[in-house]
N, C-alpha and C positions, 0 to 999 in steps of 0.2 A: 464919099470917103469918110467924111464924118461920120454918119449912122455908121458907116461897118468899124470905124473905131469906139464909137461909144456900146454897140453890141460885145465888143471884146473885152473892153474895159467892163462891162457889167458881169461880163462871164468870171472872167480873174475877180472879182469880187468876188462873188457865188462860191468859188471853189474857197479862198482863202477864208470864208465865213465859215463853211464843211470842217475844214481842218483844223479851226480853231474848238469848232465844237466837239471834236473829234478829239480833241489834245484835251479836254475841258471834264469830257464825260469819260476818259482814260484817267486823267487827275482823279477824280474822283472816285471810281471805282477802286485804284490803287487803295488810296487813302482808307477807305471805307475798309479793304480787306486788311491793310495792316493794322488800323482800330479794332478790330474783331481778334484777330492774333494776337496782340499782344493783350488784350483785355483775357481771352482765353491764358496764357501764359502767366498773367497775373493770375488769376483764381484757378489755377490749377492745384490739386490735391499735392503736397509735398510725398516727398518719395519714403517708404516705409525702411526703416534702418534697418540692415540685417539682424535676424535675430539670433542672440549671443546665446552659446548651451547655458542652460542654467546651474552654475552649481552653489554648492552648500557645506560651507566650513563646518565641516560636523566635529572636527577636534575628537580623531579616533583615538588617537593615544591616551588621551583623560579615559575612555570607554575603556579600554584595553588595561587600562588602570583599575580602576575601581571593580571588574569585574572580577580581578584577579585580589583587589580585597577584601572584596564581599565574599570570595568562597572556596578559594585557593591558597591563600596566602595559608602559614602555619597557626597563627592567632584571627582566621578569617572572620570578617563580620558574622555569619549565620552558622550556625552549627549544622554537623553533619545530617538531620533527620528534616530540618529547612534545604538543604544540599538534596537530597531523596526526595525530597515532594516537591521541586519545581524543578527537577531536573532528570525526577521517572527514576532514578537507578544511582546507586552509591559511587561514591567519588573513584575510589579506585579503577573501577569499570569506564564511567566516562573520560579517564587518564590513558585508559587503554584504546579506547575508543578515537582517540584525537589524535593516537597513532597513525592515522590516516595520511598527517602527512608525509610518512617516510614512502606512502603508496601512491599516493596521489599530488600531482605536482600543488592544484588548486590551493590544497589548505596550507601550503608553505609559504610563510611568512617571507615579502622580498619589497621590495625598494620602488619606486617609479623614476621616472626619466628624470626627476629631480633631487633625487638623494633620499627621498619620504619612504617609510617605511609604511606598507599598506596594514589591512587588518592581521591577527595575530590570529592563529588555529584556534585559540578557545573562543575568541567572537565569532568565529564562522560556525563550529561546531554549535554553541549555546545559539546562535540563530536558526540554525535547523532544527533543535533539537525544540527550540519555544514556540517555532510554529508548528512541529508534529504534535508536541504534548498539550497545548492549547487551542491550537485548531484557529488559529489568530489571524489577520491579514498580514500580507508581506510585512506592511511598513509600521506595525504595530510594537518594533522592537525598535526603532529608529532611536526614539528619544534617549534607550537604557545604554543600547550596544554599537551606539555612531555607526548605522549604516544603513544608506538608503534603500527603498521597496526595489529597486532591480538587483542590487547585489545579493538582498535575501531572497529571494529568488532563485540567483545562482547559487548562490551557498545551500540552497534546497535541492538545488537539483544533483548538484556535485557530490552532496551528504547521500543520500538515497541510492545513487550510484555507488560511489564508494563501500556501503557498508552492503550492498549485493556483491560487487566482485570480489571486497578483500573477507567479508565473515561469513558469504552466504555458502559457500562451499562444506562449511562447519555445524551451521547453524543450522542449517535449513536442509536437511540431508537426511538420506531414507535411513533404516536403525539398522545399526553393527550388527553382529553377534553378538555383541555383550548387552547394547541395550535392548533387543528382544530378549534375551533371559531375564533382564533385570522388569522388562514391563508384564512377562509372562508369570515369574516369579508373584508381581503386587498383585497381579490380576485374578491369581489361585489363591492369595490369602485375601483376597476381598471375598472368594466365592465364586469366581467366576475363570477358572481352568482355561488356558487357549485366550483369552480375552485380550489385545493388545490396547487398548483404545477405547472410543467410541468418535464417531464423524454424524458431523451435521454441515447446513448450510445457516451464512446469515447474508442479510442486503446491506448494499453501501447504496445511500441515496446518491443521483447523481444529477445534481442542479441543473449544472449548464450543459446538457445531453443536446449535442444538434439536432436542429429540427425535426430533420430526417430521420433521426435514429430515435425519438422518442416511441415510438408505436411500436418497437421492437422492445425497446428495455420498458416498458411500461406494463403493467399489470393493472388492469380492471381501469377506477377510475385512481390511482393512486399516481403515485412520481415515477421517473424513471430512475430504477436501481441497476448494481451489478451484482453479481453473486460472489461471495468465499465460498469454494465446500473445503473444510478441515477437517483433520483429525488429529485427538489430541487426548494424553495420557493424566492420571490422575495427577500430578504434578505440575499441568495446566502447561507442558510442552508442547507446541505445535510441532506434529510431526509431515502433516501432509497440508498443502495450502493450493488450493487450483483456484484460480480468480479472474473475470471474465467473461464468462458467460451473462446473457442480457436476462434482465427481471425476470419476462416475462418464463422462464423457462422454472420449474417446481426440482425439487428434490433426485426426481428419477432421469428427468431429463439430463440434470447436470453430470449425473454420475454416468450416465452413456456417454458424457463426452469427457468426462476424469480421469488420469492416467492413474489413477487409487491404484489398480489393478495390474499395471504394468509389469511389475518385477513378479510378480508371482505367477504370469501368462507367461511372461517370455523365460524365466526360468532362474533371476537371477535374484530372488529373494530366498534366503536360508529354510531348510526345512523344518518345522516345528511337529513335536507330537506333547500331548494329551493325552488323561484318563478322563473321562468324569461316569462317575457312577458303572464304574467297574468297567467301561466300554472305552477303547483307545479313537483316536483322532489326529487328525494329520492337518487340518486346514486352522489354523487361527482368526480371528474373526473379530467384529465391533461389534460394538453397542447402538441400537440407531433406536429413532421414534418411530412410528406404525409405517409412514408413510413408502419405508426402503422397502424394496420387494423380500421373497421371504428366500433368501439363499442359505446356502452353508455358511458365507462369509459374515453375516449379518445375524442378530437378535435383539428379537422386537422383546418390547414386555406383552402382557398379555391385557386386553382392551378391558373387556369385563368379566376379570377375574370369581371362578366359583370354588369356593374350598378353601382352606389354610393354606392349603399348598400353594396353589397359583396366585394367591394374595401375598404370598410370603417371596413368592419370584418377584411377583409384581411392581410389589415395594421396593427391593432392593437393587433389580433392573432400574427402575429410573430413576433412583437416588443416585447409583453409581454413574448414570449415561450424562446426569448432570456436569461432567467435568467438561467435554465440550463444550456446552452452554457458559459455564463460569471460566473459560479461555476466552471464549465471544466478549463478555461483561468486561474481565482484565485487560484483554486487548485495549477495547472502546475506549473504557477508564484512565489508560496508561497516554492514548495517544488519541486524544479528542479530535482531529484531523479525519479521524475515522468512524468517529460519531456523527460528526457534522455531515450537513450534503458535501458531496464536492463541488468546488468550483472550478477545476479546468477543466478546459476544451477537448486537451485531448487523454486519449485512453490509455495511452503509453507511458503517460508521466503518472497516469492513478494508477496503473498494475503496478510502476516503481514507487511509487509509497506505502503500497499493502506490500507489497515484498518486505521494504523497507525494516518497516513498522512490526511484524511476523519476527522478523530476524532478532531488532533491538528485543522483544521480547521473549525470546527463546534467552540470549544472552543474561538478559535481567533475571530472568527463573533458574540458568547454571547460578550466577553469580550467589543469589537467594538461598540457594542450596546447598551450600558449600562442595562445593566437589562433586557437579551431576555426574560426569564421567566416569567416575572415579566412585559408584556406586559397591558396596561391598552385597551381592545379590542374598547371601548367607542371611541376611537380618530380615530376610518377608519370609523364611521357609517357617514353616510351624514344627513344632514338637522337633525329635532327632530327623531329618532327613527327610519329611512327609509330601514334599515340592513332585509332583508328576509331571509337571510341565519343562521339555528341555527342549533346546535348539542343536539339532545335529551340524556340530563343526564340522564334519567331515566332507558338508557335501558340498561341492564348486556348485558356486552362481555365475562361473563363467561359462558353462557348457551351451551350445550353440541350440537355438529352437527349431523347430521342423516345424509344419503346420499342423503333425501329428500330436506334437506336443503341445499345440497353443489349444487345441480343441479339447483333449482330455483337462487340460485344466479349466479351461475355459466351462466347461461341464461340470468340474468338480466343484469351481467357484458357486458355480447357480445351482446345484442340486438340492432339490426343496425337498427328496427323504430324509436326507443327511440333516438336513434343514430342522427338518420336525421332530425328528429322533433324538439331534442334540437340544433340543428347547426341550425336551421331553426328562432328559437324563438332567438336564442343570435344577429343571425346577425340584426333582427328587435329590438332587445333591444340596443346593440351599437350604431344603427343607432339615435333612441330615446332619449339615451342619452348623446351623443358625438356629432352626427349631422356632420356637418363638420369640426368641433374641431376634430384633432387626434394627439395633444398634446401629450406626453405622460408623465403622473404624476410624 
């Protein structure tokens, strides 16, 4: 009986030795993980505060001030020809122009949820108008006109917009009856009968072209551009503006895909007739460089002229054709924006700046002119009545086209006898009445 009590006894030891070491290496473990947690807990990285919108007491009403007496006011700091050379066009004009907010809600001057009155129509206006005429970045007006790089922005994109919907209908519009007599009219005392114009193309470089579309708008090893093809009268009007077409595409290419030709295919451009050199004509026509093909509608000068005669076209053909060119330069010059590359992405907001831009400048050359509209045609005819150049009022541009009819003109546009015959009859009519005069008027 002993032994089997002292076996028992040693057993119950055993076990109670088990469970203390068992309780011991449990302590410890505990321990150890709570030491590592809260050590973790301590050097834990503090929490990042949210981040608050940034803003910037820009003190628009001081801006809103001073602009208004630097150039507005009645005793304004800068005189009116400082007014015209940083703001592209005379005061009265851009007074007219800032009428935009009776059309557009944007430029209207209104309050925010705290009683504050936001920008005023001539800061939004002079923002748009400094980064078209400058070619400047957004935020490059910030410090003048209290407003930061997103707002001019919008006030770019609002401006651009707005003066396509509310002037472009005006501005930018194919010619009356009155102004075909009146450019037909310049064009037969220049020497050139029929002559409404002359059309070219120029590039708009275009920086940030995505990737993808570089190999398309890219020529040779050069940048990617897009094309203007216009047309434009000696008074450096743009009359005709197509925009978009990719670099790579020349002269001929764009004019295949130019609506130049629409009103006069489909029927709804006025009928003009001509004399030149005792022979009548029915098609009016531009002034272009070698490269147009040789149609009715077009006149090239002549490459390498032989004789008085074709030297005395020569001359005078691309003296005159220059007006195009020198609308390209006025443009550029007026609205630097258009000089520069472009910098956005997309293609939509840069056809709405050459619109834009096309427009202010058709406006700038009424303004310029006093009364473009309002042309009295009487003062280009020469001697009592000598004008052979008329536009038939009588005939509707709204009669319906047949395909019968898109083709015969379509034919009459391209006809390269008619072609040869009139470059034939002009250079013997310059010759006739210039002589060796090649002044140019």
């Amino acid at each position: 009986m002993a032994s089997s009590s002292n076996y028992n006894f040693y057993e119950n030891s055993l076990d109670d030795t088990f469970d203390e070491f068992d309780q011991t290496i449990e302590n410890v473990f505990e321990t150890a993980v709570d030491a590592a947690v809260d050590a973790a807990l301590e050097y834990q990285a503090p929490t990042k505060a949210k981040k608050k919108r940034a803003y910037i007491e820009r003190q628009r009403e001081i801006g809103d001030q001073q602009l208004w007496n630097h150039y507005f006011r009645e005793d304004a700091t800068y005189p009116p020809h400082i007014f015209r050379r940083r703001f592209r066009m005379n005061k009265p004009l851009f007074m007219h122009i800032e009428r935009l907010s009776e059309k557009v809600s944007f430029f209207q001057k209104k309050r925010d949820a705290t009683g504050r009155y936001g920008l005023s129509t001539i800061q939004k206006c002079t923002t748009a108008i400094r980064i078209l005429a400058y070619g400047c970045a957004s935020d490059a007006v910030d410090e003048y006109l209290r407003l930061g790089e997103t707002t001019a922005l919008r006030c770019l994109k609002n401006f651009v917009e707005g003066i396509i919907n509310v002037f472009g209908e005006e501005y930018l519009r194919r010619p009356t009856p009155d102004d075909l007599q009146r450019l037909l009219d310049h064009g037969e005392n220049r020497g050139f009968p029929g002559m409404i114009g002359s059309i070219d193309c120029m590039h708009w470089e275009w920086k940030n072209c995505p990737t993808a579309w570089k190999g398309q708008y890219t020529r040779g090893s050069g940048k990617p551009t897009i094309v203007l093809e216009a047309v434009a009268s000696y008074d450096l009007w743009i009359w005709h503006a197509f925009f978009g077409p990719p670099g790579t595409l020349n002269d001929i290419n764009v004019l295949d895909r130019s609506p130049v030709f629409d009103d006069v295919l489909q029927g709804r451009a006025p009928k003009v007739s001509y004399w030149v050199n005792g022979r009548q004509y029915r098609l009016a026509y531009y002034l272009t460089d070698g490269i147009y093909p040789k149609w009715t509608a077009f006149v090239q000068s002549i490459p390498s002229p032989q004789g008085e005669k074709a030297k005395a076209f020569a001359k005078r053909q691309e003296s005159i054709r220059k007006d195009v060119e020198r609308a390209f330069g006025v443009l550029q010059a007026r609205f630097t924006i258009i000089k520069n590359p472009a910098l956005f992405w997309d293609k939509e907001k840069i056809r709405k700046i050459m619109r834009a831009c096309i427009i202010l400048h058709n406006m700038i050359v009424e303004n310029e002119r006093d009364g473009y509209t309002q042309f009295d045609t009487k003062t280009f005819e020469q001697g009592e009545g000598s004008g052979t150049s008329e536009v038939d009022r009588t005939y509707s541009t709204n009669m319906p086209t047949n395909l019968n009819n898109l083709l015969e003109k379509r034919n009459e546009v391209r006809n390269k006898i008619i072609h040869e015959r009139l470059k034939q009859d002009l250079v013997e009519h310059i010759w006739q009445q210039f002589g060796d005069s090649q002044d140019e008027d």
